[in-house]
C-alpha positions, 0 to 999 in steps of 0.5 A, spaced: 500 500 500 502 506 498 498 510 503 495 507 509 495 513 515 487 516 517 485 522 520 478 520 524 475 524 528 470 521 535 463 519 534 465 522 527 465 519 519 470 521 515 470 521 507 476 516 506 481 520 501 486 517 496 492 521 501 489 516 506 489 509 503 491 507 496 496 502 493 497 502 485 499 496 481 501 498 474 497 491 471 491 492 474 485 499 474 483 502 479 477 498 479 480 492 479 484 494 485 479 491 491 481 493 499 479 488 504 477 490 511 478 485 517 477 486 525 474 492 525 473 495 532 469 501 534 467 503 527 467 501 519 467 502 513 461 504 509 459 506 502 456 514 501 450 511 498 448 506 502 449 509 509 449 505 515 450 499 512 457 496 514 462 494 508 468 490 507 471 491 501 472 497 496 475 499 490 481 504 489 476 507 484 472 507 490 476 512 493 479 516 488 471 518 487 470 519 495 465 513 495 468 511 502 466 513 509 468 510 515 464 511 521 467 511 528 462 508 534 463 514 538 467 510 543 473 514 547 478 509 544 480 509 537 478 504 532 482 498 529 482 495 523 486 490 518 487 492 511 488 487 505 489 489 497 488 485 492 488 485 484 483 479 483 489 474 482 494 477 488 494 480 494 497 481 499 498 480 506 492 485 512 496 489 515 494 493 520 490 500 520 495 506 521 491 512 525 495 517 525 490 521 529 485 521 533 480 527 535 477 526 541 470 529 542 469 532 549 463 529 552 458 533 557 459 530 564 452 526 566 449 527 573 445 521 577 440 523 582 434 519 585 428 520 582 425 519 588 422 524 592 426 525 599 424 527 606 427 528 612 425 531 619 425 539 619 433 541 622 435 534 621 440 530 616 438 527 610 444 523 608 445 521 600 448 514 600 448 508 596 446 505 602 440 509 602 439 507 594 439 515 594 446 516 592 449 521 587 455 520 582 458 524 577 459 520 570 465 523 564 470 522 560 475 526 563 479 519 566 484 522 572 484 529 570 480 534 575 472 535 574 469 540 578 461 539 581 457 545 585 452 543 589 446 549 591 440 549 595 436 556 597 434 552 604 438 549 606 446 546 607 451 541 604 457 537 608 462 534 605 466 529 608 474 532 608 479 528 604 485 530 602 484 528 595 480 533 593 479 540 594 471 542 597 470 550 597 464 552 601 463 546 606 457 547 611 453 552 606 448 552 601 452 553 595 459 547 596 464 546 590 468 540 590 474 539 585 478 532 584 478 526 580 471 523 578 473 516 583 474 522 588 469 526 587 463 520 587 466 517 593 466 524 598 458 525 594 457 517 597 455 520 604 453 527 603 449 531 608 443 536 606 440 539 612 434 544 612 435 551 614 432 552 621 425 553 621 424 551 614 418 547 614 416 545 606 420 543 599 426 544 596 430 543 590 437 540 590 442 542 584 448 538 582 452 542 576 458 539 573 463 542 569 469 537 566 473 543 565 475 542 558 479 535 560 478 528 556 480 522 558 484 521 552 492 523 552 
């Protein structure tokens, strides 16, 4: 193959061109020449005209008209793939996709909170926990990189317990910040407190807000 190097994007479909993957054989036309595609990981091939519908093999004239497209399945990870090229009498050995470079696409971070209605005596303590199967977790694509959550009530107060890994702001308030990896973050959220201000008698509204601060899990 004279070309074997592709630029893919996350959750992405990019129109395979002959700077990418190409091979030439002066006995055969491009038409002739047929890639074929095995192993493939988090994403394939498809032909522009029947979208949607994986393929395994092409031909260079394929490409050379921009007729081939590959489709990434929106995983974190690059995909993979063999390529094998043959004129219809030889071909030679697969050899694997080479890809050059990969563009991660920075995913929102996801809250995940009780749906169920919480109660708690006026003044006391309600206690979020997987224990009390009302726990709240944090899920994102930033890996080990810090992720930011903010936790507000109008009537009432948060406390987080203290770990060293992470950094809480405003502990013991009705607006608490905390800063740290997502494993960190979750495990100081299983055990959080909320408490009603004094004399609040009625319904509130708790709001979680995270904000990945741009970082993705990939290097």
């Amino acid at each position: 193959m004279a070309n074997n190097s592709f630029k893919l994007t996350e959750g992405g479909a990019t129109i395979i061109t002959t700077s990418e993957l190409s091979a030439t054989d002066v006995d055969s036309p491009e038409s002739s020449i047929a890639f074929t595609i095995s192993d493939a990981v988090n994403g394939n091939f498809e032909l522009i005209a029947n979208p949607e519908l994986a393929v395994t093999s092409f031909t260079q004239d394929d490409i050379a008209k921009r007729r081939v497209k590959f489709v990434h399945n929106g995983d974190e990870t690059p995909p993979s793939f063999k390529i094998s090229v043959g004129d219809g009498e030889d071909s030679a050995d697969a050899a694997a996709g080479v890809i050059a470079e990969f563009l991660p696409i920075n995913d929102a971070p996801v809250n995940t909170v009780t749906t169920t209605a919480q109660s708690v005596l006026e003044e006391r303590g309600l206690v979020f926990s997987r224990a009390n199967n009302n726990a709240i977790s944090i899920s994102d694509d930033a890996g080990d990189n810090p992720i930011q959550v903010t936790l507000t009530a109008a009537n009432g107060i948060f406390t987080v317990a203290n770990d060293a890994f992470i950094s809480i702001t405003n502990n013991a308030t009705g607006a608490v910040t905390i800063r740290g990896t997502i494993a960190k973050i979750n495990t100081a959220l299983d055990g959080l407190i909320f408490r009603s201000a004094r004399n609040f008698n009625g319904s509130t509204t708790i709001v979680v807000a995270a904000n990945d601060l741009g970082n993705t899990g990939v290097a």
